[in-house]
N, C-alpha and C positions, 0 to 999 in steps of 0.2 A: 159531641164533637170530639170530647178526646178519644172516644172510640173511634172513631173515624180516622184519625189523625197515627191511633197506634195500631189500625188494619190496613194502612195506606204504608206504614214505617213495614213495617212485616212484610205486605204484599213486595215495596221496593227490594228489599231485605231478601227475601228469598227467589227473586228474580236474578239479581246481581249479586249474590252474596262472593262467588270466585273471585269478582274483577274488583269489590271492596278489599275483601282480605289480600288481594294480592297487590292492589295500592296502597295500604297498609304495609306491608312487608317492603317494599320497592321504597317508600319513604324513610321507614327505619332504616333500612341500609344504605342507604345513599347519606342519612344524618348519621351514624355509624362511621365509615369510610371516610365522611368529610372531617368531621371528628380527630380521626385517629390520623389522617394526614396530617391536620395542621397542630401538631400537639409541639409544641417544643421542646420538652422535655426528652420527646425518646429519637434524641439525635445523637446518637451514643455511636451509631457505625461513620458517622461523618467525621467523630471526634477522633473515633481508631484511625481512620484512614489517613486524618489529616496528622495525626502523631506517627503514623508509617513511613509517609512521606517527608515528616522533616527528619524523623530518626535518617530513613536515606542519605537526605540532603546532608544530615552533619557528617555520616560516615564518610560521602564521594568527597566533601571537604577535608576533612580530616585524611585521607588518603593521598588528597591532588598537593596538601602542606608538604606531608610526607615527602615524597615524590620532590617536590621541589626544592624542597630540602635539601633532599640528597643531591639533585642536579647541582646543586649551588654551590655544597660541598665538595662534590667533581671537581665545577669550576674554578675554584678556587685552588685547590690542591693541581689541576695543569696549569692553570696561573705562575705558581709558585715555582713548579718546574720549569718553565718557560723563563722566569727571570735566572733560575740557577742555571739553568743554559746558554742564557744571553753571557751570563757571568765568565763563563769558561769560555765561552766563544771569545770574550773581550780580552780576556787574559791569553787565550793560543793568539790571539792577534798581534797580542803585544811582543810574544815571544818569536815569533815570525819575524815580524819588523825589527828586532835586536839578530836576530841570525842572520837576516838582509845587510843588516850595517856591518855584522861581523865579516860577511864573505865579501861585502865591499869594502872592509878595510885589510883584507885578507892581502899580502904581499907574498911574497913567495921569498925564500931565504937568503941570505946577502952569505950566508959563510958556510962553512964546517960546524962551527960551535952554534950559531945557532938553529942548523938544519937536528943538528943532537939534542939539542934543547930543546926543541918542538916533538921532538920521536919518543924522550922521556913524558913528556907532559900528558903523550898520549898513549906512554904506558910501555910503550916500544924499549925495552935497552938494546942499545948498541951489540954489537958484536966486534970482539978486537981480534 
């Protein structure tokens, strides 16, 4: 019987021996493949990329600070100009409205003596 049994293994055996060995090999590699996909350890390009990307991210941050920064600092400094303008604007204003009262207190001269006193004051001397 177990001759039988190992003329019967042989006969199978050398009939199909191609399409055993080659589901042999198709097994292993598909348990191979599955293997090496789900490994966790060799996640090492997911690790780089994801450090690529936040290295990115801190730079475009670090950049958009920057930047805004400076914007602020602008701001700030035409701010500043903007009040020392208001400043002078307030001050010709005032000086305006003092030469408005003077030319409306402005008379015109009553004498001699003091049409010569107004021509000194403004620098004029007389002629005799």
């Amino acid at each position: 019987m177990s001759e039988e049994k190992a003329g019967l293994i042989r006969n199978l055996f050398s009939l199909y021996k191609f399409p055993i060995i080659a589901i042999t090999i198709g097994l292993i590699v598909v348990t191979v493949i599955a293997y090496a996909a789900y490994q966790p350890s060799r996640d090492y390009v997911t690790k780089m990329i994801a450090e690529f990307v936040q290295q990115q991210k801190d730079m475009i941050m670090k950049d958009y600070k920057d930047a805004k920064k400076e914007q602020d600092d602008k701001i700030a400094d035409l701010q500043n100009q903007i009040a020392v303008s208001d400043q002078k604007i307030a001050s010709l204003r005032g000086k305006v409205k003092n030469v408005e009262k003077e030319i409306e207190n402005n008379k015109p001269p009553v004498g001699p003596i003091e049409l010569r006193d107004r021509f000194n004051k403004l620098g004029i001397t007389p002629v005799n």
